[in-house]
C-alpha positions as CSV (number, residue, x, y, z in Angstrom):
1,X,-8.6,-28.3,9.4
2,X,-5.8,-30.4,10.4
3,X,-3.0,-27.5,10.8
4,X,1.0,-28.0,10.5
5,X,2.5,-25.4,12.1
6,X,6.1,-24.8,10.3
7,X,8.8,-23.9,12.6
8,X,8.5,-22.0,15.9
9,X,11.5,-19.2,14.8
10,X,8.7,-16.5,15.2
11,X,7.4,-14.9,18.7
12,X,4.3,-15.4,17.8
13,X,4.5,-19.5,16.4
14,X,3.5,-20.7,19.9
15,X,0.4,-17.9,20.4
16,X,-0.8,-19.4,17.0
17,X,-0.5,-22.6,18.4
18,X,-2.7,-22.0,21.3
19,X,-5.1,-20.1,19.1
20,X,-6.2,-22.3,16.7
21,X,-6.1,-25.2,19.8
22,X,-8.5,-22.6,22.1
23,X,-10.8,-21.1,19.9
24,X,-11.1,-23.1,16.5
25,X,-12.5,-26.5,16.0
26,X,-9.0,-27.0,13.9
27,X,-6.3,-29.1,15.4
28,X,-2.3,-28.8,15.2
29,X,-1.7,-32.7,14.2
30,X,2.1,-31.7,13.0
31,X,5.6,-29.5,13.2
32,X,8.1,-29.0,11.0
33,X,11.2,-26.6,12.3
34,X,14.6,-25.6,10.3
35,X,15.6,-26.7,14.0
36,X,15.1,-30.2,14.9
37,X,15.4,-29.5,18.5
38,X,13.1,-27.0,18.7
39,X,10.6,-28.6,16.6
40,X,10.1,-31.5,19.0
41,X,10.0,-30.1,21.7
42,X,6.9,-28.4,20.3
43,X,5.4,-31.2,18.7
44,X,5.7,-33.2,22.1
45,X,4.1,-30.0,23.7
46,X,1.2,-29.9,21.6
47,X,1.2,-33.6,20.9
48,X,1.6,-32.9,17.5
49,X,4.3,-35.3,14.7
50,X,7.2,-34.2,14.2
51,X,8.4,-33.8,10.4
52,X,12.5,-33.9,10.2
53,X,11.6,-33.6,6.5
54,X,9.4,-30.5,5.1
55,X,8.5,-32.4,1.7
56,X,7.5,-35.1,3.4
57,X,4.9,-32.9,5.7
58,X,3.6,-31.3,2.6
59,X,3.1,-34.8,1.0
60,X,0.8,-36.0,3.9
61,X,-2.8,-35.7,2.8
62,X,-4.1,-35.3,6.0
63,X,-2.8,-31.7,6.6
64,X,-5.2,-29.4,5.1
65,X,-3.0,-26.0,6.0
66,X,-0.1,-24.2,7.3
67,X,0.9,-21.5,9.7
68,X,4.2,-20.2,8.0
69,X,6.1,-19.0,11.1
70,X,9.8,-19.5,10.2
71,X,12.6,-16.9,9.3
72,X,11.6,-14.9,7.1
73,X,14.4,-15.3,4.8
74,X,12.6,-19.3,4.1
75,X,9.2,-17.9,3.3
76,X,8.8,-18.0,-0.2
77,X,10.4,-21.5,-0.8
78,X,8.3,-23.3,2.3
79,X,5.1,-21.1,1.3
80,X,5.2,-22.3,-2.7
81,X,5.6,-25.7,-1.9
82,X,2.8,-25.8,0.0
83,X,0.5,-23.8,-2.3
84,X,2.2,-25.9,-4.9
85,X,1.0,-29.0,-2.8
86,X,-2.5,-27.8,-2.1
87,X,-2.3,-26.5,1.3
88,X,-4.0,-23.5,2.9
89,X,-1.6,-21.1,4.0
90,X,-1.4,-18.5,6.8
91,X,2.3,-16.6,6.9
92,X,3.6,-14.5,9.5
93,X,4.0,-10.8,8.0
94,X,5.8,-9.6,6.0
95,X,5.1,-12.3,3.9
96,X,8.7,-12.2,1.7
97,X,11.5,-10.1,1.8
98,X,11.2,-8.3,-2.0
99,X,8.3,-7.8,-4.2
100,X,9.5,-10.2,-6.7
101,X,9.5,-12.9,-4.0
102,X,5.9,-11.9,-3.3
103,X,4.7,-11.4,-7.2
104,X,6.1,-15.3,-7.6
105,X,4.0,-16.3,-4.5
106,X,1.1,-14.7,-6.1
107,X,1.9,-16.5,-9.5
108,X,1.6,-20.0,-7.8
109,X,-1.7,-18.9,-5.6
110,X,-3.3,-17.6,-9.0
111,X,-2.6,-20.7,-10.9
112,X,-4.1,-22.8,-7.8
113,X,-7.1,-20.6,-7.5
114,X,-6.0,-19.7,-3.6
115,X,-4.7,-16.9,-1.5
116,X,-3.1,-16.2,1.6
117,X,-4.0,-15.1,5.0
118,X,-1.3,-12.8,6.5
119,X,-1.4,-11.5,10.2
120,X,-2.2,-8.3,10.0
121,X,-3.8,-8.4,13.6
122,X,-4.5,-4.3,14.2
123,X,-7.3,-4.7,11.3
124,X,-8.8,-6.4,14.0
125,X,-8.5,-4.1,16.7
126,X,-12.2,-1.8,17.7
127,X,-9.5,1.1,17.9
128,X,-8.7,1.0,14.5
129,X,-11.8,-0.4,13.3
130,X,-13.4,2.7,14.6
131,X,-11.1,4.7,12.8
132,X,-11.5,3.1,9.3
133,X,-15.1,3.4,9.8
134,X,-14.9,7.3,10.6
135,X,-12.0,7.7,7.3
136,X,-14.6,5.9,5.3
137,X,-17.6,8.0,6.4
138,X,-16.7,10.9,5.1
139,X,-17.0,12.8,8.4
140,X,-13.2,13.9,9.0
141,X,-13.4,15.4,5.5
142,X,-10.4,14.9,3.2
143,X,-7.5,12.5,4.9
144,X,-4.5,15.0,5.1
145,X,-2.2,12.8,7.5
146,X,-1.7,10.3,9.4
147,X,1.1,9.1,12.2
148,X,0.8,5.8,13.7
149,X,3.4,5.0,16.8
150,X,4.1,1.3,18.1
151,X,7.5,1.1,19.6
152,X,8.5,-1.5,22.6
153,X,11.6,-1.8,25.0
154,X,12.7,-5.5,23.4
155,X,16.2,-4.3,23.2
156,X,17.0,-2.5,25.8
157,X,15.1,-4.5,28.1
158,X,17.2,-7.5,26.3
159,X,14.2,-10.1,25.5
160,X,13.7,-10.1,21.9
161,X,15.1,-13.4,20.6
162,X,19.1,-12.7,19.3
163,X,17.5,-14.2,15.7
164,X,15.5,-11.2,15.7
165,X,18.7,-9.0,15.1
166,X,20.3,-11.2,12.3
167,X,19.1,-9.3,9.2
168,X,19.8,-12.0,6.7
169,X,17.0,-14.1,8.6
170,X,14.8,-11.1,9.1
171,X,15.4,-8.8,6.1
172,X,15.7,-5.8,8.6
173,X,15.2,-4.9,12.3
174,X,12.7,-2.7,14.2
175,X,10.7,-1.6,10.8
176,X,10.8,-4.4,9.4
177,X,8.7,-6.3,12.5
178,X,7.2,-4.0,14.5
179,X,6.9,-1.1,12.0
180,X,5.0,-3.7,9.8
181,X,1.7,-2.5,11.8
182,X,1.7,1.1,11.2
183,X,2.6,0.3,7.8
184,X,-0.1,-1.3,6.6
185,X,-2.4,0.5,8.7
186,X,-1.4,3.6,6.8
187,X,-1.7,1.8,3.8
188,X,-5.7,0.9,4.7
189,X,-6.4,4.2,5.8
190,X,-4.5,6.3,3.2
191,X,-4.6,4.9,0.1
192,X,-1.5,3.7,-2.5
193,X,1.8,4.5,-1.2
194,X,3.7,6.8,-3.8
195,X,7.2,7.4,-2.5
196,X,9.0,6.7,1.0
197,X,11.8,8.4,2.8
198,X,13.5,6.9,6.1
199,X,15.6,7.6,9.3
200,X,16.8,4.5,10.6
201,X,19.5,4.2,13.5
202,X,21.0,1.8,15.7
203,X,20.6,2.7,19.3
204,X,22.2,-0.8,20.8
205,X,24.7,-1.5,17.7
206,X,22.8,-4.8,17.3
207,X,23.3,-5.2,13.3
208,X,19.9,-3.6,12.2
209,X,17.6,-0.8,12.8
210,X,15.9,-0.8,16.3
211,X,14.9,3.1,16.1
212,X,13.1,3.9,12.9
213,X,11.0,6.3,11.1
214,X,9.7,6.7,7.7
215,X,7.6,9.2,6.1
216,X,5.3,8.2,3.3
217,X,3.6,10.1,0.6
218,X,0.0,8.8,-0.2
219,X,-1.2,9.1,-4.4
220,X,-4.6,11.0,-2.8
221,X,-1.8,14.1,-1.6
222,X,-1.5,12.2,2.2
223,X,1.2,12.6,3.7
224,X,1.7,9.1,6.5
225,X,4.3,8.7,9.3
226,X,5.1,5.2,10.5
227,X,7.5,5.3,13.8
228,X,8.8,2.7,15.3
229,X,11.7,0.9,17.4
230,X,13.0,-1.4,19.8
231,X,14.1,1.1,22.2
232,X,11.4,3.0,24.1
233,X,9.6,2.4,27.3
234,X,5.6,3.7,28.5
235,X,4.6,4.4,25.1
236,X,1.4,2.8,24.1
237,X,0.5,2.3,20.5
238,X,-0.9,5.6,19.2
239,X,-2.3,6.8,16.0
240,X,-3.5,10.3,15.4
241,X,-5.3,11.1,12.0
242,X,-5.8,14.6,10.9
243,X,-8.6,15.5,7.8
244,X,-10.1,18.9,6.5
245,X,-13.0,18.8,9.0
246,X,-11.9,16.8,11.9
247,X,-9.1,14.9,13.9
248,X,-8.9,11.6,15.4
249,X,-6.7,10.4,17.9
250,X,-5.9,6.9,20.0
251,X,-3.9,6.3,23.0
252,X,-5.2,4.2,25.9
253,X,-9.1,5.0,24.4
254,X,-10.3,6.9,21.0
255,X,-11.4,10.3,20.7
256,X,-12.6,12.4,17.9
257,X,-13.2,16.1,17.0
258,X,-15.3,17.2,13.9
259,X,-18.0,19.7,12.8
260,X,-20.5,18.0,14.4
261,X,-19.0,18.1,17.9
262,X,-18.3,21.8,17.0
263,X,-14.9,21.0,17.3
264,X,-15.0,19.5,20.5
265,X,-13.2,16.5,21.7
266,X,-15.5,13.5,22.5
267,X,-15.0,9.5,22.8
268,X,-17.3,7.1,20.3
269,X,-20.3,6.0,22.3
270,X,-19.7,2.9,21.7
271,X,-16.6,1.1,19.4
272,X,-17.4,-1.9,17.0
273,X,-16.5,-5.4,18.1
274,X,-13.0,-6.5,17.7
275,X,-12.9,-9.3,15.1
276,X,-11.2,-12.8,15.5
277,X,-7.6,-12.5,14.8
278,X,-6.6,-13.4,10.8
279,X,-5.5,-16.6,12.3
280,X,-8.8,-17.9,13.5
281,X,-10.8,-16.3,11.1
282,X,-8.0,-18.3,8.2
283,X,-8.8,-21.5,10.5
284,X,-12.5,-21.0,10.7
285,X,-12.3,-20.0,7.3
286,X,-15.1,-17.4,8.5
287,X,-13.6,-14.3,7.5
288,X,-15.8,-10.8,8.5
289,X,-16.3,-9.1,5.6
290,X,-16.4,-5.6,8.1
291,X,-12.6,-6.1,8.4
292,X,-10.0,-5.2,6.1
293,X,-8.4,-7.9,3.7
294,X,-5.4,-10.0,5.0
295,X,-4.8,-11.5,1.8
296,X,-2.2,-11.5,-1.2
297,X,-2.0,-7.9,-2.5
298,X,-2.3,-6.5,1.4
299,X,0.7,-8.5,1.6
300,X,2.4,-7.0,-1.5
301,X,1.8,-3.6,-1.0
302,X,3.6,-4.4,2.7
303,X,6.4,-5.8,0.6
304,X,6.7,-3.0,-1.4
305,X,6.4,-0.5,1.5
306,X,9.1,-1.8,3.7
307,X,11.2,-2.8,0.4
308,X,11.3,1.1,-0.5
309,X,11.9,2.1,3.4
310,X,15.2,0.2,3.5
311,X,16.5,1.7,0.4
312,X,16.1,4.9,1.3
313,X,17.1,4.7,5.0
314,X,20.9,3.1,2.8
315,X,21.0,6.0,0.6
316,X,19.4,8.8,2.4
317,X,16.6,9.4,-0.6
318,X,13.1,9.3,-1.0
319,X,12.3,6.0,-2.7
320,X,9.4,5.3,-4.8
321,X,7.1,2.8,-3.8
């Protein structure tokens, strides 16, 4: 595919970049940003054209697809015109900012006979692959609950971008981006999310949420923690899942206790092989069907998730999903 990449706002724009350039046959021939500045300094970088107008990069035949890598707040509009126009489409999550944004995102896909690929790049992971593959099999019994932990220092260590704390661009803070991943892991492991209720504060008084946990209740009776933040240092990402006849738990490695280890705690013999990141597999357009989707109604249920979790971290009551 010839790729545009639209607008390098996101952390991750220039890791796509390099991605699809170091292990796809795809090439980044164009760049549109909402800053011109920025956008040509890219495009010179990659040796990419540099669109000052977006409708004019959506009109040029010769781009087959976009990565969607701008504030979030722009998602819907840039990511309808270019289903709208015929373009594959790969977003940054969380794909919109409201559900209604989303359901008219999946209007337009339906009517074009498309989806979306969304990065939801822990689906890819042998960790959690592991783990879905013991849920599935039965093995840990009936999923009870599950707490998944992915924090970072960006705050306090001061190296998130300042556009990362404007919540009319972002929709949120620490939940909304980083807590994305234990969302929608929980949402793969567990099942439909029923109701939501939240504890969000503001450790550096930045103008959103960079310390943030919300507990979910699952329609199967599971009960899900996702915790996240901007303000913690030496934590790795961990995620501990308990059923009615065994545990799992991951943090630097995997290990597992069931009936058939008699209880005992042991580490997989061997883990499955991570899978391409969504973003090469959308490029490739060679997507493994051992992994999770990373399509439209992943991305809704996201939506919905984190949609819910802000309400109720405003009012103090458990939202329904």
């Amino acid at each position: 595919m010839n790729i545009a990449v639209i607008s390098y706002w996101h952390v991750h724009a220039e890791g796509y970049t390099k991605e699809i350039i170091e292990k796809t046959d795809s090439k980044i021939t164009a760049v549109w940003d909402e800053e011109a500045a920025r956008g040509e300094k890219y495009a010179a970088q990659f040796d990419a054209k540099f669109y000052k107008d977006y409708d004019e990069l959506i009109a040029d035949q010769s781009i087959d697809g976009v990565i969607i890598t701008s504030p979030t707040s722009m998602h819907k509009e840039l990511i309808l015109k270019a289903v709208n126009a015929g373009k594959k489409v790969f977003s940054e999550k969380v794909l919109a900012l409201t559900t209604a944004d989303c359901l008219e995102i999946k209007e337009a896909l339906v009517k074009h006979n498309a989806d979306i690929t969304l990065s939801l790049v822990k689906k890819c992971d042998k960790e959690f692959l592991f783990a879905k593959q013991l849920v599935d099999s039965g093995v840990l019994g009936r999923i009870t609950y599950a707490r998944m932990r992915n924090v970072h220092n960006g705050s306090i260590g001061d190296w998130l971008p300042a556009h990362f704390y404007n919540k009319e661009q972002c929709g949120g803070g620490a939940m909304m981006d980083l807590g994305a991943h234990p969302m929608y892991l929980l949402n793969w492991l567990l099942g439909e999310p029923k109701t939501v209720q939240s504890v969000f504060t503001e450790v550096t008084n930045r103008g959103v949420d960079d310390n943030s946990v919300s507990v979910i209740e699952f329609e199967n009776g599971a009960i899900g923690v996702s915790e996240t933040g901007f303000v913690s240092v030496y934590n790795p990402a961990s995620l501990e899942i308990s059923g009615t006849k065994g545990a799992l738990f991951i943090r630097d490695g995997v290990w597992y206790a069931t009936e058939e280890t008699e209880g005992k705690w042991v580490a997989p013999k061997q883990l499955p092989e991570s899978l391409p990141s969504p973003v090469v597999q959308w490029a490739t357009g060679e997507f493994n069907k051992e992994g999770a989707a990373f399509g439209i109604e992943d991305a809704i249920v996201l939506t919905r998730m984190m949609e819910a979790a802000y309400k109720s971290s405003e009012n103090g009551k458990k939202e329904t999903i």
